[in-house]
Every structure is written in C-alpha cells, then in structure tokens.
N, C-alpha and C positions, 0 to 999 in steps of 0.2 A: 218848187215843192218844199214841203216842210220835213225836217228832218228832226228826230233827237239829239243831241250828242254832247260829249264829257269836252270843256273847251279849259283849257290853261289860262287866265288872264295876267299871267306875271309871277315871278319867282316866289318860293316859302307861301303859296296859295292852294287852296285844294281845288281836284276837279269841280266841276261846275256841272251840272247836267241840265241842262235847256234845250229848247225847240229853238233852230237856227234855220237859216234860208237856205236853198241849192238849188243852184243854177242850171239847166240841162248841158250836157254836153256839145261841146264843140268839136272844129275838125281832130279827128286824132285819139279822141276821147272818151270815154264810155262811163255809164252810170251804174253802180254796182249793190246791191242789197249784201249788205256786210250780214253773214252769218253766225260770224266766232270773231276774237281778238283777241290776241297775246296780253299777258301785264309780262312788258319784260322790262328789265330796271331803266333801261333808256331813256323812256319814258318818264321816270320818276328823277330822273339826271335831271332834264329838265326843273320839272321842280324846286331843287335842291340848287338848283343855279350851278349845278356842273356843268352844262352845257346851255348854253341862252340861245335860243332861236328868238324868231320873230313873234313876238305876242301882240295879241291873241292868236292861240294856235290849239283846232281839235285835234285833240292824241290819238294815240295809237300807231304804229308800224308794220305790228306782225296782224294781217288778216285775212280770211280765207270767206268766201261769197260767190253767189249765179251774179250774172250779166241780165241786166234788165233792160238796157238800151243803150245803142249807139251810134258815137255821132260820123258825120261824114267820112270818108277813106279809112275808116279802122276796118283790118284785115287780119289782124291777131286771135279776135272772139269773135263772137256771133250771141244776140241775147239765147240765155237760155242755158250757156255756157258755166259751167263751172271752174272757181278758178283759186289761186291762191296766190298771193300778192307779194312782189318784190320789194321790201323796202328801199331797195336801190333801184331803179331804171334802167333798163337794156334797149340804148338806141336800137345797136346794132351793126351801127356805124362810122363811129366815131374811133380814134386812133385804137383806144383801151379796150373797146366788144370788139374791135378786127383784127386784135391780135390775141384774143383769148381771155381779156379780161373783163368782161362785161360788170364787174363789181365794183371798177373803178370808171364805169361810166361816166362820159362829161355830163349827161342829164345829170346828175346826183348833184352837182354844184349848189342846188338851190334846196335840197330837201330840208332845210333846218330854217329856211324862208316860209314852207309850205306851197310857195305859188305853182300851179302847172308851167308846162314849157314855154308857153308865150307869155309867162311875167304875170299871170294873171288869178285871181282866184275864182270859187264855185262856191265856197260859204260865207254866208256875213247872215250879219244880227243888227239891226236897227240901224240900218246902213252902213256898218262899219264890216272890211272885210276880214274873215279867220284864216288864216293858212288849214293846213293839213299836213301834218307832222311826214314827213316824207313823202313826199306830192301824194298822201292817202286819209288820214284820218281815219284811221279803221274805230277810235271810240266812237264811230258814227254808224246809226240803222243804216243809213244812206251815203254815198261819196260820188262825186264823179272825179275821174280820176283817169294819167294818160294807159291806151295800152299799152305803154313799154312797162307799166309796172305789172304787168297779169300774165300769169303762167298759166295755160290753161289745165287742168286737171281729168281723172275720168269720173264721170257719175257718181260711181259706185263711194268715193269715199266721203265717212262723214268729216264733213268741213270740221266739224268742232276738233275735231283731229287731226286733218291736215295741216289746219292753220300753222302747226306749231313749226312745220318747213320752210315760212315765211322769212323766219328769221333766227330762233335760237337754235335749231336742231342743223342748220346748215353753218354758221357760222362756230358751233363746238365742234363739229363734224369734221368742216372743213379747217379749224384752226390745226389736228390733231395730222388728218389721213393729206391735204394740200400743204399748208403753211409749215407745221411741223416737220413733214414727208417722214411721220414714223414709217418706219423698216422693223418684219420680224427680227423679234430676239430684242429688242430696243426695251430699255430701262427708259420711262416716263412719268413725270410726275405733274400732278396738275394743282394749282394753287387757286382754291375758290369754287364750291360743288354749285353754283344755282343753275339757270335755265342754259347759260351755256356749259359751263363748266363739266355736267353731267353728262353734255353730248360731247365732249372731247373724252370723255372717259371712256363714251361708246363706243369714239372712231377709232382710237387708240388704240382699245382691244378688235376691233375688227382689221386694223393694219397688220396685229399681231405683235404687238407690243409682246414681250416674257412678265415683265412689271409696267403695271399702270398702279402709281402712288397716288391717292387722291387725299387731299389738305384743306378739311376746313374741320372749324371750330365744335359746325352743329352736330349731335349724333345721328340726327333724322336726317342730315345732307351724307354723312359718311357710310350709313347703311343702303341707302338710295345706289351710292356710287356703287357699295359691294354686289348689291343686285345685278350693275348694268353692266360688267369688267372691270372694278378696281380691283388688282390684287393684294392691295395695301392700304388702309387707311388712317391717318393720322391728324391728329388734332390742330396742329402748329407746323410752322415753319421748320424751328429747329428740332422735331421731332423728324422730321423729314429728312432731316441732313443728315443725321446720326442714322436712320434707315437706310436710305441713298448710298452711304458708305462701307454699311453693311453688305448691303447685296451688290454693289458691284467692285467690293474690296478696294476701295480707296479710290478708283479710278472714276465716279460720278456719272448723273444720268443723264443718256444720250438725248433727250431733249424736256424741256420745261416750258409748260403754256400756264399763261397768266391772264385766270378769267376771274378774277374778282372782284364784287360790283362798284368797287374805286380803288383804282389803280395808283400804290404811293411808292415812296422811294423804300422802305423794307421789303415789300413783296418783289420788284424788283430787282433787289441786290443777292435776297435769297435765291431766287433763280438763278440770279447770272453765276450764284456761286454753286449750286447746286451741279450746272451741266459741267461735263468733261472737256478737256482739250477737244475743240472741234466740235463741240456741241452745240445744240440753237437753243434759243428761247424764243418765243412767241408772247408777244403782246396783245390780248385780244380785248381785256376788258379796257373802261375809258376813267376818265378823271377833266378835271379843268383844263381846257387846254392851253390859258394860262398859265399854269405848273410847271415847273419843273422837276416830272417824276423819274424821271430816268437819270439819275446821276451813278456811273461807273468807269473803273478806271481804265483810260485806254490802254497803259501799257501790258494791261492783261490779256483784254481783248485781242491787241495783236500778238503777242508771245502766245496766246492760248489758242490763239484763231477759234475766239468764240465768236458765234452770228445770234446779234439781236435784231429781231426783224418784228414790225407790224402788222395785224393782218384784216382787214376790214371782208365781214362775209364768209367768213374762212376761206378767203381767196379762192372761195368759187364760182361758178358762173351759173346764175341763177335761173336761168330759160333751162338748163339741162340738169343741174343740180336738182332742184326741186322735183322733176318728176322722177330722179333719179332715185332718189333718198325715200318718196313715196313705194318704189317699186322693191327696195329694200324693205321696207315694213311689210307689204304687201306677202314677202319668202320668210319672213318672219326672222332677219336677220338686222333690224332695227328697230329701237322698242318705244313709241310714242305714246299711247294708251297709257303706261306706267307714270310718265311724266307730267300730265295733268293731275296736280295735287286737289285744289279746288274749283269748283265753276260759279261764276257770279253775274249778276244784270247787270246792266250798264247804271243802273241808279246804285249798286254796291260798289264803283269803281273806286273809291276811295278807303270801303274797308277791305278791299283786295289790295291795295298797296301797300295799305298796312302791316295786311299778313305777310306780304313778301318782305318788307322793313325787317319786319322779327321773325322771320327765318322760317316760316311755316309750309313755304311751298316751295315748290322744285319748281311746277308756272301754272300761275292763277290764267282762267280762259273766262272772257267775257261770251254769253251767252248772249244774242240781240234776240230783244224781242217786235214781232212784225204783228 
C-alpha cells in the first residue's frame, strides 16, 4: 500500500514529506493507522547529527493509533484495537523484561537502524528501503510495526492525547518518581522545562517533593512548570545554586535531573554541584555520543558519595507504565491536555520543529490526516 510520510534523507536536511511504499505485515507484526505523533527533540537530534542513525529513515517515535491488521501469531492486539506505541520494544523475554526492565530491552538494539526484528524493513521508495525511526515511524499515516512495540489502550481515550505517554510524559515521569526515587520532603531541581523536563516536574511533585526547582531560560517554560508543581522557578543555573542554598541552608538538593534538549558539560557539573552529600543526579536528556559530556571529579564523588546515573524511559517499564500514567490522567492526577502546546499536519512537520527550536512549545502533536 501507499503511505504518506515525513522521511530524513541525511544530517542538517529537512523533513521530506512524500508518498512511500509499505509492505503488509509479517509473522509477529501488525499494521497500524498512526492517529497522533509526538515532535519530541529526539527526533530533531537526528537532524542536527547528534545522534546518526541509518538514512533514509521515516521519523517519529512517540505515536498513538487503531490496529488495522495483523500478521501471523500476533497475540498482543487484535485489528480494531487501540493503542499507543513504545518507542522501545518489550520482548518480554529477554534477560532485561525478565527482570523488570523491559526499557532496556535487547529488541531496542536496532531502533536507530529502523529495521523490524528479523533485519528487515516495511518502507521503501523507488526501491530503496527507509528504516522507521524506532522500529515505528510514527511521521507515517501508516506503519507496520512489531507487537512488542503496542500497548494496548482503552477506547475511550482520544489518541491525540494519549500519544503523549509514548514517550515524553513517561520518560519525565519516570526520570523523577523511578530514576531519581524522589521521597516526600525531597529538595529537587530540574534543569531544562521541554516535553520531558515538564513531566519530571509533574512526577516530582506527585512523589512529594517539599521543593521542585524548575531552570530554564524561557518565561512560557517556567510558568508552564508553575502550573504543573514547580515550587520554584528560575532562569539559570547559577540562579539555582544561590536558591538551592537558600532553602536547604547550605546543605543542597537531594536530587537533580538533567533534561535539557543537549546535554553539555556545564549543565552537568551544575547538577553534580547542586545535590548534597549522598545525592543523585539523573541524566535523562542526550547529546553526541561521541562527546565527552560528563567530566567530574572523582575524588568528590567518592568523599561525597554522589550517584550520577542514566536513565533511558525513565527507567520504566513500558507495557505497565503507559496504562499506568493513563489511568493517572484518567483521576485527574496527571495533567496531559495542558501539555500540548500546538497541533499540526504531517505536511507542517517542519514548521513544528521549528517552533519547538525557538522554544514555543512544551510538545507540538502531529495530527494524521486519513
């Protein structure tokens, strides 16, 4: 069949939006009518050559969609189903889902390949084949794609607002309430308000943070955060430090998440100076991973027993996550409606990056049109 979709042909290039081929599904695999899709900066890493996958590759990660058909032994969905998409894969069975991490699935080895699990793709164009930016391509009306990436959802919610548990509302989420493991009473500061940034400020205050500091530059990111639990917001780093010492009289804040849409060695070192003896920092946002962003000093770290740790997903587990964090919104204790700034067609996908570029959105949501 014939699909639309936004495809990357190579670094410092813009989306592309063309009619591309797709293959039907095979064993394992199901064919999805993509409803909504995330712009989250990931994607746009891409572009900017912070992170190089395999080109040609259709974008997209965070996407929410019905099941239109599938192929042999898939036992996850059924057409018809609604659902909302893991940018990582849950075997299920592999060492990392059988011990509780299904985020660090070994499927995910190949997501920045695009190919599904037998090495193969489902999009091409004038015989050349396109990956799908984490075995999904959600900038696509259509995808086929394995069930380990589909969470099934219920009816009732509009996709254009689930979507957003795909990928940024679980990974702020979890960077804050899993990675971080904020504890009431907990001084935290978060560095960087976008599409995750803003959901760690949510999680934050749902752990029971006392102070959630939230640091970025824009006024329309730092009003955002005050709406969703910041109890503090500030412009800068070192505005933060100078608060930080305030409110907990010298002694610094019990933990620091770093979601900023590129990750360098200042923001960094500001965290690692910010938390207390015994404090963590969380790495959530990304940079080149040729870089060398993380330079600090060891003899602090061990004299201080600070824990700098990484956290991909917010080190949660995506099958149970996702309808988790749903059923939060659902008690009106998670706020996702607020968080879509703008909505745009899949032939705007380029002035939606834009917007997110210059700081305009908390997260732009592509709207497919059928």
């Amino acid at each position: 069949m014939k699909t639309k979709a936004a495809v990357l042909w190579g670094v410092h290039q813009d989306w592309d939006v063309i009619e591309v081929d797709l293959d039907p599904p095979k064993d394992g695999e199901v064919l999805i009518r993509f409803e909504a899709a995330g712009l989250c900066h990931s994607d746009e890493h891409l572009r900017h050559g912070d992170l190089v996958p395999r080109f040609p590759i259709v974008g997209g990660h965070e996407g929410a969609g019905v099941i239109e058909e599938v192929g042999p032994g898939v036992t996850r969905v059924k057409p018809g189903d609604h659902v909302v998409c893991s940018f990582i894969p849950s075997c299920g069975h592999c060492r990392f889902c059988s011990t509780g991490h299904q985020n660090l699935c070994d499927m995910g080895a190949t997501i920045m390949d695009g190919c599904l699990p037998d090495g193969t793709y489902r999009f091409h164009y004038q015989g050349q084949d396109l990956g799908g930016l984490c075995m999904l391509g959600t900038f696509s009306q259509y995808a086929v794609i394995s069930e380990a990436s589909c969470v099934k959802v219920d009816d009732d919610f509009d996709l254009s607002t689930a979507v957003l548990v795909g990928c940024g509302v679980p990974t702020g989420w979890g960077s804050a309430v899993h990675a971080a493991e904020v504890e009431p009473g907990d001084t935290v500061v978060i560095y960087g308000i976008g599409g995750i940034g803003i959901n760690a400020v949510q999680g934050a205050h749902f752990a029971g943070a006392k102070e959630v500091i939230a640091v970025d530059p824009l006024s329309n990111k730092r009003e955002m955060a005050s709406q969703l639990g910041a109890t503090h917001t500030v412009s800068s780093a070192e505005e933060a430090a100078t608060l930080i010492g305030d409110l907990t009289r010298g002694v610094g804040a019990d933990k620091a998440i770093v979601t900023v849409d590129i990750v360098n060695e200042a923001v960094v070192q500001a965290g690692f100076n910010a938390i207390r003896k015994g404090g963590t920092m969380v790495i959530t946002g990304l940079a080149d991973p040729s870089k060398y962003t993380v330079q600090l000093p060891g003899a602090v770290m061990t004299l201080f027993e600070k824990t700098v740790k990484g956290t991909l997903f917010g080190s949660s587990n995506p099958v149970y996550e996702i309808g988790k964090l749903l059923d939060l919104y659902r008690a009106g204790l998670l706020k996702l409606d607020e968080l879509v700034t703008k909505t745009y067609t899949l032939d705007e996908i380029n002035q939606g990056y834009q917007d997110l570029l210059d700081g305009k959105n908390i997260r732009g949501v592509i709207i497919h049109e059928h």
